[in-house]
C-alpha positions, 0 to 999 in steps of 0.5 A: 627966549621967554618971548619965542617959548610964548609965541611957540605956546600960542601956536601949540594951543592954536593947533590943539584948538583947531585939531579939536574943532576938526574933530568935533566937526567930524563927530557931529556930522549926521547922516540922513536916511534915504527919503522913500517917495510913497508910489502914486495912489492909483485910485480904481474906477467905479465899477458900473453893474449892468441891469439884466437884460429882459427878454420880451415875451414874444407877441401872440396875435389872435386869431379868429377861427372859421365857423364851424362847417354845418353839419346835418342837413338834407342829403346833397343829392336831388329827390327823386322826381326832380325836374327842369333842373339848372345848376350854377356855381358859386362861394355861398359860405365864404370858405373859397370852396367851391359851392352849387346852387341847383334849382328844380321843380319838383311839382305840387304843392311847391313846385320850384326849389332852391339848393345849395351844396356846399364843397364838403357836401352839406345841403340845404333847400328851400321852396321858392316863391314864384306864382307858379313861374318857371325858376332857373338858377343864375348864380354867385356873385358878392353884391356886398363885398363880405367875401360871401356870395349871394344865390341869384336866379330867376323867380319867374318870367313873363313876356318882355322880362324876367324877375331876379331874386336873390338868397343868402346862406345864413346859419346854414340855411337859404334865406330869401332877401326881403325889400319892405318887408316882402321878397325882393324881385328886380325885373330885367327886359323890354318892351316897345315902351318900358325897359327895366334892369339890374347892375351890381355897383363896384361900392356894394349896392344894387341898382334897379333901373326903370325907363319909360318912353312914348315916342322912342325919343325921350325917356324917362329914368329912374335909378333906385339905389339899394343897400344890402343889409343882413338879408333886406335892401334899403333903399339909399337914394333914388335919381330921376332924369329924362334922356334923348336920343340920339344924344344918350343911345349909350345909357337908354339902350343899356337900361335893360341889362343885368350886369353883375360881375361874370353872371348871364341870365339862363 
C-alpha cells in the first residue's frame, strides 16, 4: 500500500508539474504587432523652367528715296520765234516717265538749242554748239546702263556725214558730254573713200568706227572704244585692222551706221 500511495504521489506531482508548464506556457505567449510596410517613396522629377520665349524685332530694310523731282526752271514750252523744230522722246532723269527732248532754232547769236521736258513739266535748255550747223534732236537711249538716258542729236552735218553729240540731264541741267576735255562729236556717213560710224556696245561703251579705202578693195579699220564716265568719254582700247572684199563686205558695208538701240538719225 505505502508503494502504490508512492507511485500515486509521483503521478500527481507529475500532472501538477506538467499542468503548471502549460500554463506558463499560455502565460508567456506574446502577440506581435501588425508590421506596417511604409508605402514606396515616389521621388518627384525636376521641374524644368522654360526660357521665355524672344520675339525679334522685325527686319526694317532701307530704303533709298528718289531724288527729289527739280523745281523751278524755265517754262516747258518754246519761245516764241522758235523754228526748224525736232522733238524725240526719252527717260532723261530715270524715273520711267516719259520725258521730250526738243531741239529748235531760235536765230542769232545762238542760233541752235537743246530742251529737255520732263513728265512733270520741268524744263531745262541749253545752246548748242554747232558752228552755225543745222541741229536736229534724235533721241534717248542708256549708253551706260544707270537706268538713265543720254540726249543724242545731231550737231551738224555736212556733205557725206552727220556729227552726233550727246547730253546728260545732270542737277537738273543739260551738260554736254565732253572727250579731251573739248565737246564730244562722232561722224556717221560715207564717201567714195571714208566711212565713219557709231554703235552702242551691249557692256556700256561707244564705238566709233573709221575706214578708209583707195581701191574699193582693201580698207583700212580703226575701232576706238569709249567709256562714259560722269559727263566724258575715256578712250579704253583702240583696234586696227585691214579688211577685203569680197571676204568682209558684211563688217566694210556696216562701218558707216548708227546703231544704238531703236534710235534713227533725222
Amino acid at each position: 500500500m505505502r508503494a502504490l500511495r508512492g507511485s500515486v504521489g509521483v503521478v500527481a506531482l507529475w500532472l501538477l508539474l506538467v499542468a503548471c508548464g502549460q500554463a506558463e506556457s499560455e502565460d508567456t505567449t506574446t502577440t506581435m504587432a501588425p508590421v506596417t510596410t511604409p508605402a514606396p517613396t515616389t521621388t518627384l522629377a525636376a521641374t524644368t523652367t522654360l526660357a521665355p520665349t524672344t520675339t525679334a524685332a522685325p527686319t526694317t530694310t532701307a530704303t533709298t528715296a528718289p531724288p527729289p523731282p527739280c523745281v523751278g526752271g524755265i517754262p516747258p514750252g518754246l519761245p516764241p520765234g522758235a523754228v526748224s523744230v525736232t522733238v524725240a522722246p526719252g527717260d532723261f532723269d530715270g524715273d520711267a516717265a516719259g520725258d521730250q527732248l526738243f531741239v529748235y532754232g531760235a536765230g542769232l547769236p545762238d542760233p541752235w538749242h537743246a530742251r529737255v521736258v520732263l513728265s512733270y513739266g520741268y524744263a531745262a535748255d541749253v545752246v548748242i554748239e554747232t558752228d552755225g550747223m543745222v541741229a536736229r534732236a534724235i533721241g534717248g537711249y542708256d549708253l551706260d546702263g544707270d537706268g538713265v538716258e543720254e540726249a543724242f542729236l545731231t550737231t551738224g552735218s555736212g556733205a557725206y556725214a552727220q556729227l552726233i553729240g550727246l547730253y546728260r540731264f545732270v542737277g537738273c541741267n543739260l551738260v554736254r558730254v565732253t572727250l579731251g576735255g573739248q565737246r564730244a562729236v562722232f561722224a556717221v556717213g560715207a564717201s567714195v573713200g571714208n566711212q565713219a560710224g557709231v554703235e552702242c556696245l551691249a557692256d556700256g561703251r561707244l564705238a566709233a568706227i573709221t575706214q578708209s579705202t583707195a581701191d574699193g578693195v582693201t580698207y583700212e579699220r580703226t575701232v576706238d572704244r569709249y567709256d562714259l564716265v560722269a559727263a566724258a568719254f575715256v578712250l579704253d582700247e583702240s583696234d586696227a585692222d585691214v579688211l577685203t572684199r569680197p571676204g568682209d563686205d558684211a563688217v566694210i558695208d556696216a562701218a558707216a551706221r548708227f546703231q544704238c538701240g531703236g534710235l534713227t538719225l533725222p
